[in-house]
MARSEMAR-735757 format. One line per field, with one value per residue: residue number from 1; residue in three letters; x, y, z of N, C-alpha, C in turn. Coordinates in nm, 3 decimals. Atoms other than C-alpha are relative to their C-alpha. Layout:
BEGIN
seq = (NUM / ...)
type = (ALA / ...)
n.u = (X / ...)
n.v = (Y / ...)
n.w = (Z / ...)
ca.u = (X / ...)
ca.v = (Y / ...)
ca.w = (Z / ...)
c.u = (X / ...)
c.v = (Y / ...)
c.w = (Z / ...)
This chain:
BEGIN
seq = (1 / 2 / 3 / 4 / 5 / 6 / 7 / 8 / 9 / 10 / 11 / 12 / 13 / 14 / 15 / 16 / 17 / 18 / 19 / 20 / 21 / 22 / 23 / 24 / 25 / 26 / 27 / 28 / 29 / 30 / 31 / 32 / 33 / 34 / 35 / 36 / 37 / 38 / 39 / 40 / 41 / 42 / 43 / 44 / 45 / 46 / 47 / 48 / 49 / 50 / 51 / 52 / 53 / 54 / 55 / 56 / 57 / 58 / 59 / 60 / 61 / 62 / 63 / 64 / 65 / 66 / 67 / 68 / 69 / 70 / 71 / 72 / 73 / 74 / 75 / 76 / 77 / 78 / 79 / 80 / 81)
type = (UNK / UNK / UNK / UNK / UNK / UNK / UNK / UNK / UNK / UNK / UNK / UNK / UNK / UNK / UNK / UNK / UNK / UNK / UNK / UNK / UNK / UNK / UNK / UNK / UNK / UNK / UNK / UNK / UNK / UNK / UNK / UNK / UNK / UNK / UNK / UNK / UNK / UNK / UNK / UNK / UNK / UNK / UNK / UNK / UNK / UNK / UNK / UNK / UNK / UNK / UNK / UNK / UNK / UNK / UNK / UNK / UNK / UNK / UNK / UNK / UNK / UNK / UNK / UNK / UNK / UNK / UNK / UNK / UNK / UNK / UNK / UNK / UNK / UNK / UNK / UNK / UNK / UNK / UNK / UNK / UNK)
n.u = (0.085 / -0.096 / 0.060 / -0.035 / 0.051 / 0.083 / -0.059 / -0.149 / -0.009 / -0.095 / 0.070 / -0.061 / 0.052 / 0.080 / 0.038 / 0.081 / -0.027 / 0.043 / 0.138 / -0.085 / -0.124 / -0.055 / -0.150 / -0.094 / -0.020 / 0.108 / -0.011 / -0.121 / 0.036 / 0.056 / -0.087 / -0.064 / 0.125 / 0.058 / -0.031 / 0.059 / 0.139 / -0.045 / -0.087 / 0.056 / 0.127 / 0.122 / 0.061 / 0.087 / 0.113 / 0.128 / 0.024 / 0.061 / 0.132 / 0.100 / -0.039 / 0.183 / 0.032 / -0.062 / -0.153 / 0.000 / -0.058 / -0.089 / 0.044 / 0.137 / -0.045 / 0.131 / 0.090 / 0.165 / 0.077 / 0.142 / 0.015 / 0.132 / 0.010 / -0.027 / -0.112 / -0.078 / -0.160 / 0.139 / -0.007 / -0.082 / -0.049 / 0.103 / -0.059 / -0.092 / 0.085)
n.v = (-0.115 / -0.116 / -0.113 / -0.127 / -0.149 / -0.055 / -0.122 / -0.018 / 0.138 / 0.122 / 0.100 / 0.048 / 0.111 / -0.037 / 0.113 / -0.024 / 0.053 / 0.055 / -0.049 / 0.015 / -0.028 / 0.120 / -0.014 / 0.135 / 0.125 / 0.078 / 0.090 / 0.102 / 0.121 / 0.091 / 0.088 / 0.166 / 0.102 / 0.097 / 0.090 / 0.097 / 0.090 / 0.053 / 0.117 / 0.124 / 0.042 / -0.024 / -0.098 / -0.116 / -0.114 / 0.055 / 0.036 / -0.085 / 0.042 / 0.119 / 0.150 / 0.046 / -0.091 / 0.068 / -0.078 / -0.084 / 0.014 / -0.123 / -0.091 / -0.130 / -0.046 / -0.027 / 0.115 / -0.018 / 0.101 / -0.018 / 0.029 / -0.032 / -0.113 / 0.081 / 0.032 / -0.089 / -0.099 / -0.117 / -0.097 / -0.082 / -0.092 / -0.055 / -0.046 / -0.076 / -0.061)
n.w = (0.000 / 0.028 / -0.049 / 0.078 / -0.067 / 0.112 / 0.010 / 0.082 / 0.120 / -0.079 / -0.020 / -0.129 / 0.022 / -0.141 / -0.047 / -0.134 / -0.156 / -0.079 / -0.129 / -0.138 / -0.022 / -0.069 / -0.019 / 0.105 / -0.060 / -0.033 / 0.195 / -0.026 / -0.037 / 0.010 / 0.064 / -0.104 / -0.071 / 0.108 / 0.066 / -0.080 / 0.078 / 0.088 / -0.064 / -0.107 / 0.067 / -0.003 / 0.113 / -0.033 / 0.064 / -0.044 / -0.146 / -0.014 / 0.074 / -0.080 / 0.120 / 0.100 / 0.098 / 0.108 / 0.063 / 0.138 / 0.130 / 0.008 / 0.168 / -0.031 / -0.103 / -0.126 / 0.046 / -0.047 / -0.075 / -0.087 / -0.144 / -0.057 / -0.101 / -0.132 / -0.064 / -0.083 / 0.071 / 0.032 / -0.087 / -0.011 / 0.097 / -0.034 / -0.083 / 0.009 / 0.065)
ca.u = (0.000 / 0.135 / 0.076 / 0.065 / 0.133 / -0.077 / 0.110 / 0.456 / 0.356 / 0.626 / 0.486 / 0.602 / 0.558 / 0.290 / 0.252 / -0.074 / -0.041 / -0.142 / -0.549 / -0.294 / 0.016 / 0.282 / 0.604 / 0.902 / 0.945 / 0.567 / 0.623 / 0.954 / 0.767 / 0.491 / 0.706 / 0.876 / 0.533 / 0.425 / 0.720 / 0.705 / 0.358 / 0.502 / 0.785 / 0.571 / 0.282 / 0.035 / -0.203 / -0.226 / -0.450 / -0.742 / -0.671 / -0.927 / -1.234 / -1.486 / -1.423 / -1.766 / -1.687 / -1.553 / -1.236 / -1.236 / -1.190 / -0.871 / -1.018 / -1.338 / -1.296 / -1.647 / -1.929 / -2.289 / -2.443 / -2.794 / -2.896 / -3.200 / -3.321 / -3.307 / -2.978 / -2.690 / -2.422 / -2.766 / -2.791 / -2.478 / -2.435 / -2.784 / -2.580 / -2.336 / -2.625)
ca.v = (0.000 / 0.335 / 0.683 / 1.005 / 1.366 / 1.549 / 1.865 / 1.758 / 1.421 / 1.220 / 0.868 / 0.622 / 0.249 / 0.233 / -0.110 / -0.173 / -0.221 / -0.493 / -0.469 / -0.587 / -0.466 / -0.770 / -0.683 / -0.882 / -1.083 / -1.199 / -1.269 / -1.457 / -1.675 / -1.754 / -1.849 / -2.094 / -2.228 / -2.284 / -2.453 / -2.665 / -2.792 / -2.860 / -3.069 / -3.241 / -3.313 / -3.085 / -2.899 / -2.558 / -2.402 / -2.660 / -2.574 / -2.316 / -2.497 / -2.720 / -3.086 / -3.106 / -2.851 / -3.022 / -2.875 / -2.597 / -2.660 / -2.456 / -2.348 / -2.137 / -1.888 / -1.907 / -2.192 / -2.077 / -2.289 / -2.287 / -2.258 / -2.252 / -2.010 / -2.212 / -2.332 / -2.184 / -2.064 / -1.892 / -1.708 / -1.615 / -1.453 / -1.316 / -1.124 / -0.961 / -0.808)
ca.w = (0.000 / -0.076 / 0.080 / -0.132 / -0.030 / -0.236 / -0.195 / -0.295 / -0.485 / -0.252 / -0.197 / 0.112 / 0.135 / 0.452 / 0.626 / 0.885 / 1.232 / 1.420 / 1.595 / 1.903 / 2.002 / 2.068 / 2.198 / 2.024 / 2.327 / 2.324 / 1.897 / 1.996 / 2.224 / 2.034 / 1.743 / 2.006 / 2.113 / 1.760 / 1.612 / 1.926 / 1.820 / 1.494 / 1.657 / 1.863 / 1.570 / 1.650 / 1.431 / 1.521 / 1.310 / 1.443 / 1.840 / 1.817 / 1.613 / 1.791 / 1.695 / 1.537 / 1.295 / 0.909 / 0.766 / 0.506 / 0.166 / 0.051 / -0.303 / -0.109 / 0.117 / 0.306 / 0.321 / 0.355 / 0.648 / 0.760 / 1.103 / 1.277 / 1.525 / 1.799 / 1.805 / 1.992 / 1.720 / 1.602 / 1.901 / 1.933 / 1.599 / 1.647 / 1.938 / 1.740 / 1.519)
c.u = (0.091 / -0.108 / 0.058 / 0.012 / -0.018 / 0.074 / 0.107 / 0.001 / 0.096 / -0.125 / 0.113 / -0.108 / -0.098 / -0.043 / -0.114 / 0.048 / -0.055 / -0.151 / 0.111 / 0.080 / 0.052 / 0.135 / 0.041 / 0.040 / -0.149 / 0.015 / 0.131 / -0.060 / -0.143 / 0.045 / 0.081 / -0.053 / -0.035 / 0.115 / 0.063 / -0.140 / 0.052 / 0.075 / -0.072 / -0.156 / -0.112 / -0.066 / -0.043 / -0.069 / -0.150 / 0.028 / -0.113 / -0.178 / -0.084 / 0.057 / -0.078 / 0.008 / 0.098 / 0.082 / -0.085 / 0.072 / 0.091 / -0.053 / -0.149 / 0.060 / -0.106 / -0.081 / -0.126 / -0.065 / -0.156 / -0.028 / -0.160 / -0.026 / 0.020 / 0.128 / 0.108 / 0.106 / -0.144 / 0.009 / 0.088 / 0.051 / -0.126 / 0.082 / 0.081 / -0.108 / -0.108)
c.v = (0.123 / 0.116 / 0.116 / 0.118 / 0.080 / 0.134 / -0.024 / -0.138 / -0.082 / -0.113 / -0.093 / -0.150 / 0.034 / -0.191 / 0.039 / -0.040 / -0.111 / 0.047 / -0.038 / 0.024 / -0.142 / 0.110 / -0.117 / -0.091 / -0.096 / -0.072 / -0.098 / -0.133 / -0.090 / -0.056 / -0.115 / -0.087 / -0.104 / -0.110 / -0.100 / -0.121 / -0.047 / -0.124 / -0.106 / -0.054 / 0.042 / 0.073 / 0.144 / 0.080 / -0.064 / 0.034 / 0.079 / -0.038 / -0.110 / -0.081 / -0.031 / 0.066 / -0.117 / 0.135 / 0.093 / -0.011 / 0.122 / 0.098 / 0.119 / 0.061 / 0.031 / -0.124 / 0.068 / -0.119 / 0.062 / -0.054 / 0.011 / 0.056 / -0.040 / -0.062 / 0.082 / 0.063 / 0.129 / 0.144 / 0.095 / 0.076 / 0.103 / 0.155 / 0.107 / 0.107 / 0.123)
c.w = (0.000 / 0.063 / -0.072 / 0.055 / -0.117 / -0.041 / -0.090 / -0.097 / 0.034 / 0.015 / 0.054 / -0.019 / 0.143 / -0.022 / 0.127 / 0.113 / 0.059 / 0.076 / 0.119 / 0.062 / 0.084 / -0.001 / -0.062 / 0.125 / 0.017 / -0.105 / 0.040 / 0.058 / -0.079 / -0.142 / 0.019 / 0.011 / -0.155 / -0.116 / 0.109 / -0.002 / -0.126 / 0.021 / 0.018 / -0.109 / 0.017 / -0.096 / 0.108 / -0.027 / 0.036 / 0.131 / 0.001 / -0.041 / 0.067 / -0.102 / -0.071 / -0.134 / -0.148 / -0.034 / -0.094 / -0.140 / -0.057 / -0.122 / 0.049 / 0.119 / 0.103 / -0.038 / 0.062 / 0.084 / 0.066 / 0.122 / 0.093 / 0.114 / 0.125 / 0.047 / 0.064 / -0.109 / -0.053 / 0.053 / 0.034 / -0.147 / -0.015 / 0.067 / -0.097 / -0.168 / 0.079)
């Protein structure tokens, strides 16, 4: 992404920030942690997903699921509406 100054027509590479702020000793360690899981055979991109849920196919980048009002992921996306 590039940033223009309109005045003088200079232009500057511009990287985003982080939503989080990590210090480089928090990024150090969790670069430790995760090629520790690697070592040791874990998957870390599933620790986070209920076990109920089926993988994501790499070629889509969303799956339309239907839910019914009554159930609980329902509700909770209900929530953020």
């Amino acid at each position: 992404m590039l940033q223009e100054n309109v005045r003088y027509g200079t232009r500057k590479e511009v990287r985003r920030r982080p939503a989080e702020f990590k210090s480089g000793v928090h990024i150090q360690n969790l670069k430790r942690s995760q090629s520790a899981n690697q070592k040791a055979g874990k998957n870390t991109t599933s620790a986070n997903v209920p076990s109920h849920w089926s993988s994501m196919p790499s070629v889509k980048q969303y799956t339309r699921v239907l839910l019914t009002s009554t159930s609980s992921e329902y509700k909770e996306m209900e929530m953020f509406f």
